[in-house]
FILUMDREN-880709 format. One record per atom (N, C-alpha, C): atom name; residue number from 1; z, x, y. Coordinates in pm, 1 decimal, padded with zeros to 6 digits, m for minus. Example, Ala and Ser with C-alpha at 12.3 -4.5 7.8 and 13.67 -1.06 7.14 Angstrom:
% FILUMDREN-880709
site: N, pos: 1, pz: 00780.0, px: 01319.0, py: m00569.0;
site: CA, pos: 1, pz: 00780.0, px: 01230.0, py: m00450.0;
site: C, pos: 1, pz: 00780.0, px: 01320.0, py: m00330.0;
site: N, pos: 2, pz: 00708.0, px: 01285.0, py: m00225.0;
site: CA, pos: 2, pz: 00714.0, px: 01367.0, py: m00106.0;
site: C, pos: 2, pz: 00787.0, px: 01290.0, py: 00003.0;
% end
This chain:
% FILUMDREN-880709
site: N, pos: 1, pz: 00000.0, px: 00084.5, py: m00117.8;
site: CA, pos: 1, pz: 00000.0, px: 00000.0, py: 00000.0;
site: C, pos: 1, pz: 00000.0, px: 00089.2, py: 00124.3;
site: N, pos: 2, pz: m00076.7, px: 00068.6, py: 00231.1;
site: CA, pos: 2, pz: m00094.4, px: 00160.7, py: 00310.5;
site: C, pos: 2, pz: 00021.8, px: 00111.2, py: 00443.9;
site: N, pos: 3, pz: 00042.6, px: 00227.3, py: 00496.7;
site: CA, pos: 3, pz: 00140.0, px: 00253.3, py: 00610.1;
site: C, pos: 3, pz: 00128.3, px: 00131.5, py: 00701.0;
site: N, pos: 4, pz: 00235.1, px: 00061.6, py: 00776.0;
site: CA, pos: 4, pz: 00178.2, px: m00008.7, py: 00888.1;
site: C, pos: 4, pz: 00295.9, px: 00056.7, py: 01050.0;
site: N, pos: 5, pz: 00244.6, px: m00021.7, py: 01114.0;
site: CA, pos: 5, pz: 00337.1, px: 00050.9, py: 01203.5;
site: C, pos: 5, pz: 00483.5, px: m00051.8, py: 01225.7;
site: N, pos: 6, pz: 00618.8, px: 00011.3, py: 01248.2;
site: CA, pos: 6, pz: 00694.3, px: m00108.4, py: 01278.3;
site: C, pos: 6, pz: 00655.3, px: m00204.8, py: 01318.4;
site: N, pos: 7, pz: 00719.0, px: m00318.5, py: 01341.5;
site: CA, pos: 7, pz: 00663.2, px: m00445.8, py: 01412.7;
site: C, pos: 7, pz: 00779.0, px: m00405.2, py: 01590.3;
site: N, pos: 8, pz: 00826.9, px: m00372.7, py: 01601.6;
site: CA, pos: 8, pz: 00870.4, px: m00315.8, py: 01777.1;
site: C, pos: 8, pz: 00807.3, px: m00210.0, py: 01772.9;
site: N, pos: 9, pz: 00709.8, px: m00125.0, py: 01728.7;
site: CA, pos: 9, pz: 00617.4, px: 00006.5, py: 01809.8;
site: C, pos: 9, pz: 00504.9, px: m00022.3, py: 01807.3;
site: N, pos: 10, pz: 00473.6, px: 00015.5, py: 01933.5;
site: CA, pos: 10, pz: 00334.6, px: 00006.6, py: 01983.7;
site: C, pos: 10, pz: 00261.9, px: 00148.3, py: 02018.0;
site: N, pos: 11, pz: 00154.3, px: 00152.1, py: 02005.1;
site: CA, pos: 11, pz: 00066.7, px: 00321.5, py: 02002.0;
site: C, pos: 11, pz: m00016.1, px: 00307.7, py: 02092.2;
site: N, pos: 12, pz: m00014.3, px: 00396.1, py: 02150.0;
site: CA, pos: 12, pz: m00145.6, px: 00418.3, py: 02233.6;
site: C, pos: 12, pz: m00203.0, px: 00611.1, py: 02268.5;
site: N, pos: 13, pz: m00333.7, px: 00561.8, py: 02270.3;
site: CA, pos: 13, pz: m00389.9, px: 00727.4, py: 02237.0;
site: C, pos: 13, pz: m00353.7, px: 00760.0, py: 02385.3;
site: N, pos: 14, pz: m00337.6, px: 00923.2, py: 02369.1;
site: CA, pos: 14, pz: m00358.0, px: 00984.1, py: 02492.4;
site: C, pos: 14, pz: m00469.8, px: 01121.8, py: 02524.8;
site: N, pos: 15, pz: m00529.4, px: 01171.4, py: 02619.0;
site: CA, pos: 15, pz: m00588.7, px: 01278.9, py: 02583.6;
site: C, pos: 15, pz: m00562.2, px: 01326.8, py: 02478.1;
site: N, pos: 16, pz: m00435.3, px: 01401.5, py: 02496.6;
site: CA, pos: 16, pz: m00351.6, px: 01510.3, py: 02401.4;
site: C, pos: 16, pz: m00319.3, px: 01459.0, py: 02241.7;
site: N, pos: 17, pz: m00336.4, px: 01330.5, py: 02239.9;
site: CA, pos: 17, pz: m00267.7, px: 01278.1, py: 02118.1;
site: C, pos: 17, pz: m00215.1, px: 01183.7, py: 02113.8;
site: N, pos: 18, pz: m00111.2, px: 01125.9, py: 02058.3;
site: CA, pos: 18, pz: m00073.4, px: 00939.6, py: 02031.6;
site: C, pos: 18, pz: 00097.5, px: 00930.4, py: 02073.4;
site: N, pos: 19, pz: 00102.9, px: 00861.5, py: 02168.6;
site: CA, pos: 19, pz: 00253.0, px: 00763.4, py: 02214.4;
site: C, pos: 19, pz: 00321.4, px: 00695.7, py: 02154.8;
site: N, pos: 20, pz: 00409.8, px: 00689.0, py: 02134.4;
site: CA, pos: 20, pz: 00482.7, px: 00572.3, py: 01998.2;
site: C, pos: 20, pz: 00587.3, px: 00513.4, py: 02073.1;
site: N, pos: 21, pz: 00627.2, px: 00409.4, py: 02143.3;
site: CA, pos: 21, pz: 00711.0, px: 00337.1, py: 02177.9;
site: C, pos: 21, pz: 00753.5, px: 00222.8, py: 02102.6;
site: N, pos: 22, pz: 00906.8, px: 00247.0, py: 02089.0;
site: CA, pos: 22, pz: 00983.8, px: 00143.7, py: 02004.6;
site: C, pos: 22, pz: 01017.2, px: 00071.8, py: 02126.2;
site: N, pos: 23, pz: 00929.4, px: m00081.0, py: 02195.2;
site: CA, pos: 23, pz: 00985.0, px: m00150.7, py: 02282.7;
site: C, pos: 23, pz: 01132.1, px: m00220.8, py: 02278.3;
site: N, pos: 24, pz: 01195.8, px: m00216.9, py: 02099.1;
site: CA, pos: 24, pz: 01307.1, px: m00292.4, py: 02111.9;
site: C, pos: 24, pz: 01427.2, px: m00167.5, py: 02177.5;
site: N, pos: 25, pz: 01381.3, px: m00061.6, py: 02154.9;
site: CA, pos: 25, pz: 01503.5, px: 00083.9, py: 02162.8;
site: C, pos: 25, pz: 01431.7, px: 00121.4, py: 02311.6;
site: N, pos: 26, pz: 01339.2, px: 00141.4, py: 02352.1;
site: CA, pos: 26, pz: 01305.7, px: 00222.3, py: 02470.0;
site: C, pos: 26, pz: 01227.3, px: 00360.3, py: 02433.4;
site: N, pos: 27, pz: 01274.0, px: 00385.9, py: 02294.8;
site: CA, pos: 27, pz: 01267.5, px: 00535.0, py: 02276.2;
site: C, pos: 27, pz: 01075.2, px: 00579.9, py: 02199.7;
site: N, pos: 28, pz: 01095.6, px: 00668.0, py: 02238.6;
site: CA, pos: 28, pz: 00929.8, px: 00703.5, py: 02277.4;
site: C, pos: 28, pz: 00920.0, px: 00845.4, py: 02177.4;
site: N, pos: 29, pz: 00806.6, px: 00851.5, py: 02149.7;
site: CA, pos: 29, pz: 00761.6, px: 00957.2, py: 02030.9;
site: C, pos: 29, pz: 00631.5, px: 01024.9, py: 02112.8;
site: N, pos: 30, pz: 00607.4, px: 01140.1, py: 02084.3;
site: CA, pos: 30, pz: 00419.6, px: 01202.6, py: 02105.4;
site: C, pos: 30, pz: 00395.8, px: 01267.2, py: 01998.9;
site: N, pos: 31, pz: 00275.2, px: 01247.2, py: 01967.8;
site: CA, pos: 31, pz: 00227.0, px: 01322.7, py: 01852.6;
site: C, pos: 31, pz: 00143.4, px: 01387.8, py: 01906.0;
site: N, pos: 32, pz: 00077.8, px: 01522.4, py: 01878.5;
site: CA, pos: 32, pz: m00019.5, px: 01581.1, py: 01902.9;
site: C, pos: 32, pz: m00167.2, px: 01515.8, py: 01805.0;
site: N, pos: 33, pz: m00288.9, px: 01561.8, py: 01868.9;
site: CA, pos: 33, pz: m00410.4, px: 01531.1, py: 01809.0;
site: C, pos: 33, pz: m00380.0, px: 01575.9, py: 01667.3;
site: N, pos: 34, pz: m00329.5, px: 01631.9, py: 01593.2;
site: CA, pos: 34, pz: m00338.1, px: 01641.6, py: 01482.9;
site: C, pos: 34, pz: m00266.4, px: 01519.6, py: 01401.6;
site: N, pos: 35, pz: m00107.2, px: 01562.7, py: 01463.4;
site: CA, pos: 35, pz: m00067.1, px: 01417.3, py: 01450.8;
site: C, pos: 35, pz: m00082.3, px: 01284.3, py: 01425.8;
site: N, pos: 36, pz: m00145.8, px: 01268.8, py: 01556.5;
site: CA, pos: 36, pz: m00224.8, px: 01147.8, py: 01551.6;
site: C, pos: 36, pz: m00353.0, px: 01107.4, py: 01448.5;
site: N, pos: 37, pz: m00403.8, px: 01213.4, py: 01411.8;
site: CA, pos: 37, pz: m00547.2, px: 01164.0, py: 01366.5;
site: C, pos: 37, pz: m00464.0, px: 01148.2, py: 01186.7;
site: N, pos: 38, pz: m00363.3, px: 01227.7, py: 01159.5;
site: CA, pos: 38, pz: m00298.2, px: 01161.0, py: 01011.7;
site: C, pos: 38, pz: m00221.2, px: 01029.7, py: 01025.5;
site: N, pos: 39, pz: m00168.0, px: 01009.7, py: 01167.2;
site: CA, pos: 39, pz: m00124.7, px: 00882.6, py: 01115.2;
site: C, pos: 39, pz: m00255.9, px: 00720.3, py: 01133.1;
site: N, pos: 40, pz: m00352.2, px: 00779.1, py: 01224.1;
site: CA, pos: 40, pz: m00480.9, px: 00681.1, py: 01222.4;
site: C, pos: 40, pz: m00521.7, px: 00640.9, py: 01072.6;
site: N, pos: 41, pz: m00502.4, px: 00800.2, py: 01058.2;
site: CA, pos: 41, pz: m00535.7, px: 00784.9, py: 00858.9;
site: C, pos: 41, pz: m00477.0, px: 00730.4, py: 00757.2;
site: N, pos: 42, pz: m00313.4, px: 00727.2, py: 00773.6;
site: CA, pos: 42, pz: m00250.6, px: 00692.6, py: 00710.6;
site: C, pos: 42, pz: m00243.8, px: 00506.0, py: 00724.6;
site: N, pos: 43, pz: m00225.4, px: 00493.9, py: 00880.9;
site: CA, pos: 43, pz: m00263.0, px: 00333.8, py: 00897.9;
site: C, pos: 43, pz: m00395.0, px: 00283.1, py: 00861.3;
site: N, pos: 44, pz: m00473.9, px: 00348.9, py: 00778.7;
site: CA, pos: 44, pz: m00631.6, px: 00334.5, py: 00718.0;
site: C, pos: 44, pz: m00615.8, px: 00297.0, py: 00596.8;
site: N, pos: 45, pz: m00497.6, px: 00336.0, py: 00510.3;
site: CA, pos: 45, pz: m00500.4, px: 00338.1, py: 00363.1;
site: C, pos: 45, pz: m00514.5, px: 00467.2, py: 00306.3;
site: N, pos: 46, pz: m00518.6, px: 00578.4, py: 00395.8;
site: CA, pos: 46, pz: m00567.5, px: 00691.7, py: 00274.9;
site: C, pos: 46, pz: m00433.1, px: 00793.7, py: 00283.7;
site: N, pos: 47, pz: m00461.4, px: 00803.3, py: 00139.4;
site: CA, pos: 47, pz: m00330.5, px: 00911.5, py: 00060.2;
site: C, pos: 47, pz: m00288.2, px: 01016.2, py: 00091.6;
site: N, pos: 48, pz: m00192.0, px: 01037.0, py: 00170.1;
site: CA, pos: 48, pz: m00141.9, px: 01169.3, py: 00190.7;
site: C, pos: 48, pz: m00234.6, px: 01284.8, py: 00153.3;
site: N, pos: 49, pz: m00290.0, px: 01318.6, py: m00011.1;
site: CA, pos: 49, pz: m00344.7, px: 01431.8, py: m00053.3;
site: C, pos: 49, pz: m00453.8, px: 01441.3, py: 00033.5;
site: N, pos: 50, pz: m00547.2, px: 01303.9, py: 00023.8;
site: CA, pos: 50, pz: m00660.9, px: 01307.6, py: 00117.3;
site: C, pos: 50, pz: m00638.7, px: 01380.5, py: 00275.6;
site: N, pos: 51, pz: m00583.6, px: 01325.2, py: 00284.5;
site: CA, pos: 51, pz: m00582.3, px: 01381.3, py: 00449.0;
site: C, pos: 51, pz: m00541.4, px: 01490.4, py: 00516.8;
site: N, pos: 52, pz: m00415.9, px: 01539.9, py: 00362.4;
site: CA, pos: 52, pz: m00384.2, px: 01687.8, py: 00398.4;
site: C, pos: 52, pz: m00567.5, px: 01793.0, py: 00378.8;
site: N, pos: 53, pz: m00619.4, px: 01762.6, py: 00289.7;
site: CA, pos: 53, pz: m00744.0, px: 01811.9, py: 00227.0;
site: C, pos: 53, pz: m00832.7, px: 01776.1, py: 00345.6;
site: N, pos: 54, pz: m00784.0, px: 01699.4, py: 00421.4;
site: CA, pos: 54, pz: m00936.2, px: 01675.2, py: 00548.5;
site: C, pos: 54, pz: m00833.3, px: 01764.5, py: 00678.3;
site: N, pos: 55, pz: m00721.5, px: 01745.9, py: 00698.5;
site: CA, pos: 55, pz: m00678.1, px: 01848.6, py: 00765.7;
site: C, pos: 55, pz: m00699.6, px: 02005.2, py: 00758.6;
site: N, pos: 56, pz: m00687.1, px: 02059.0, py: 00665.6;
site: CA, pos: 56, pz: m00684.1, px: 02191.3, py: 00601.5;
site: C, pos: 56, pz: m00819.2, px: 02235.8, py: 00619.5;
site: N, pos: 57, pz: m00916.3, px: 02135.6, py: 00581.5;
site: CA, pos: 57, pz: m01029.6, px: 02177.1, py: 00557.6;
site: C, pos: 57, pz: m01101.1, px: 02199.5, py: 00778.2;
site: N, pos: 58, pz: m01009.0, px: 02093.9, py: 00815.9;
site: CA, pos: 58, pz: m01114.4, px: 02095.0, py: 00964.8;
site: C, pos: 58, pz: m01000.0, px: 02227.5, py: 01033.1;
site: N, pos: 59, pz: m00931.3, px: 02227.4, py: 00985.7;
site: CA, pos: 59, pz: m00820.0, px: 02348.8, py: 01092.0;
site: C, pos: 59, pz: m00847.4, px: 02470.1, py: 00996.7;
site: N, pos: 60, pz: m00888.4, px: 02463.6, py: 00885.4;
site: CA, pos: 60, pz: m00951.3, px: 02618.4, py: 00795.0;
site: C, pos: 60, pz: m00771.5, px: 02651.6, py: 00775.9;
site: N, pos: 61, pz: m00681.5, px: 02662.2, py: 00727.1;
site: CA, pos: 61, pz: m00583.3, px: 02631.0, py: 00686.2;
site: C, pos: 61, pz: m00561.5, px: 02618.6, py: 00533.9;
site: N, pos: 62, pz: m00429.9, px: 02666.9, py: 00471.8;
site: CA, pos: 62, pz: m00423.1, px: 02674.1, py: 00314.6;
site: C, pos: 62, pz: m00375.4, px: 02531.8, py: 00292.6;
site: N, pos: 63, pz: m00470.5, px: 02495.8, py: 00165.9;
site: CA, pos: 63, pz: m00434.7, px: 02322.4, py: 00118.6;
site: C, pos: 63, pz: m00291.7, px: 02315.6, py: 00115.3;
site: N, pos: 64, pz: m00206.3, px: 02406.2, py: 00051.4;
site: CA, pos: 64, pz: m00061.9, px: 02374.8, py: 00037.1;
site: C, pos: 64, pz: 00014.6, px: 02332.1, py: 00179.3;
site: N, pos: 65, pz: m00036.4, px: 02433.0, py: 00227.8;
site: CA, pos: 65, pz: 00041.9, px: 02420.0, py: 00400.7;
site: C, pos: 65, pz: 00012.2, px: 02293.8, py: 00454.7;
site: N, pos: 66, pz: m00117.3, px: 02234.8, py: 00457.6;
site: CA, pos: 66, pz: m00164.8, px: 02119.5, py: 00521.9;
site: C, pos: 66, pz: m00077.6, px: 01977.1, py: 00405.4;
site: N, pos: 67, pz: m00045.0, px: 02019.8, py: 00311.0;
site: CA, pos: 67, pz: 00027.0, px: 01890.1, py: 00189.7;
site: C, pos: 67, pz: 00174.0, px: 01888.6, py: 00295.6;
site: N, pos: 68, pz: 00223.1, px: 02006.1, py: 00304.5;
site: CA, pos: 68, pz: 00342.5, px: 02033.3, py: 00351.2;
site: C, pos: 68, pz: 00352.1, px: 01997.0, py: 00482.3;
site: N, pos: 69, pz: 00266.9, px: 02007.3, py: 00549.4;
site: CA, pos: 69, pz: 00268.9, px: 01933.5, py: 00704.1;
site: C, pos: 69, pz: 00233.3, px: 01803.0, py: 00680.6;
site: N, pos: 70, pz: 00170.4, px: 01728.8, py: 00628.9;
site: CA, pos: 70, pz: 00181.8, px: 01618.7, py: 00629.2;
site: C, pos: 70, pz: 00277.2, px: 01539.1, py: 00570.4;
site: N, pos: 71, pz: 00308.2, px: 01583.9, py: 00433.5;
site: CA, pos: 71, pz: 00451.8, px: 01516.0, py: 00399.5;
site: C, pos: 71, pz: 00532.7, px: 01511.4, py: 00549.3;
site: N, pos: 72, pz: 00585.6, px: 01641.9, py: 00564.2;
site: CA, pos: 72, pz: 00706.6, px: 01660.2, py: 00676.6;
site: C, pos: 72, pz: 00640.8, px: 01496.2, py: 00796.7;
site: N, pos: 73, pz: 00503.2, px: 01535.3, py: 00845.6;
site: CA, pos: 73, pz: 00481.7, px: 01379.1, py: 00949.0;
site: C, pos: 73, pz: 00507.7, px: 01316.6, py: 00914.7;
site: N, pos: 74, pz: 00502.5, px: 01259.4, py: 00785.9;
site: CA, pos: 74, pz: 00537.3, px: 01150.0, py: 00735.0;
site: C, pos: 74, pz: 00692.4, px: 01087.8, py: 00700.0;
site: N, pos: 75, pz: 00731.5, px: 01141.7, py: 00658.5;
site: CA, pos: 75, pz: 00904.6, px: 01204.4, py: 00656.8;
site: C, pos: 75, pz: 00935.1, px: 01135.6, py: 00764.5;
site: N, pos: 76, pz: 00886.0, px: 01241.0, py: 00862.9;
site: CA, pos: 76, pz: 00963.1, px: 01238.2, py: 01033.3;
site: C, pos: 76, pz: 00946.7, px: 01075.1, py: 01112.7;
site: N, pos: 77, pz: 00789.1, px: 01029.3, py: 01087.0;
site: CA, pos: 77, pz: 00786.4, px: 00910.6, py: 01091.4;
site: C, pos: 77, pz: 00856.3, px: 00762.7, py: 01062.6;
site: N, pos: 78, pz: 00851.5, px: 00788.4, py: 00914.9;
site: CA, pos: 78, pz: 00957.6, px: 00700.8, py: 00842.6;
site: C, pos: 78, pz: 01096.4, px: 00748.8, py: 00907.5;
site: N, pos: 79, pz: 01171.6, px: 00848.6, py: 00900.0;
site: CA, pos: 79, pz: 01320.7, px: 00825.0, py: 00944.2;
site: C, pos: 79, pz: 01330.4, px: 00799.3, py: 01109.2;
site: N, pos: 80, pz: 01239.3, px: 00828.4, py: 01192.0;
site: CA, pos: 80, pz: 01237.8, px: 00744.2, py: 01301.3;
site: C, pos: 80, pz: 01195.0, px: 00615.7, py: 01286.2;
site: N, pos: 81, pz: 01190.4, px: 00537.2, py: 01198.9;
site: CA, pos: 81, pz: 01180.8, px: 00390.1, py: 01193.5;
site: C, pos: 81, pz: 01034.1, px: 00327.1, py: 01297.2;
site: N, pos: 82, pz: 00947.5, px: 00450.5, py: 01264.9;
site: CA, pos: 82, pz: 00882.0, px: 00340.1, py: 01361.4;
site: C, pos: 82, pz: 00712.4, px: 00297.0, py: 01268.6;
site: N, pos: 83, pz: 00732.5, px: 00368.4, py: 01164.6;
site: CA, pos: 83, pz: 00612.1, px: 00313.3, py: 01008.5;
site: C, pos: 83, pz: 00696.1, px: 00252.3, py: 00914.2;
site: N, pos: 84, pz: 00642.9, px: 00140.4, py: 00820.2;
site: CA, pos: 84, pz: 00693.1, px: 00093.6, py: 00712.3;
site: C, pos: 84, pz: 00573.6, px: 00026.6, py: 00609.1;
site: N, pos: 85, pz: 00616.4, px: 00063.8, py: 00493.2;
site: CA, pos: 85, pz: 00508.1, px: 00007.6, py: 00412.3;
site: C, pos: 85, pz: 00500.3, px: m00138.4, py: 00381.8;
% end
């Protein structure tokens, strides 16, 4: 089942990358373009492995490292409460 975003956060892109405001808390997140473009992905349906493998591959980067950065976004996401499946 793919990621959705809380129902109190709202996103919006910025040059740099993606905004995350929890309107019920106030409290505000930035992701960088990298950031952002895994969680576009992740709110798409596609699997962690995938996207570490499309990360790695566009930043030229070792597959392990890119698994490991994306878990950790994902992680960080979920315990800030602002994705849920």
């Amino acid at each position: 089942m793919p990621l959705r975003l809380h129902p109190d956060v709202v996103a919006t892109d910025t040059d740099d990358g993606t905004v995350l405001l929890n309107e019920r808390t106030g409290r505000y997140w930035q992701l960088n373009s990298t950031g952002a473009q895994v969680l576009r992905q992740l709110l798409d349906g596609h699997e962690a492995t995938r996207i570490a493998a499309d990360v790695a591959d566009r930043h030229r980067i070792d597959h392990h490292r890119a698994e490991l950065d994306v878990t950790a976004i994902i992680g960080r996401l979920h315990a800030a409460q602002l994705v849920r499946t």
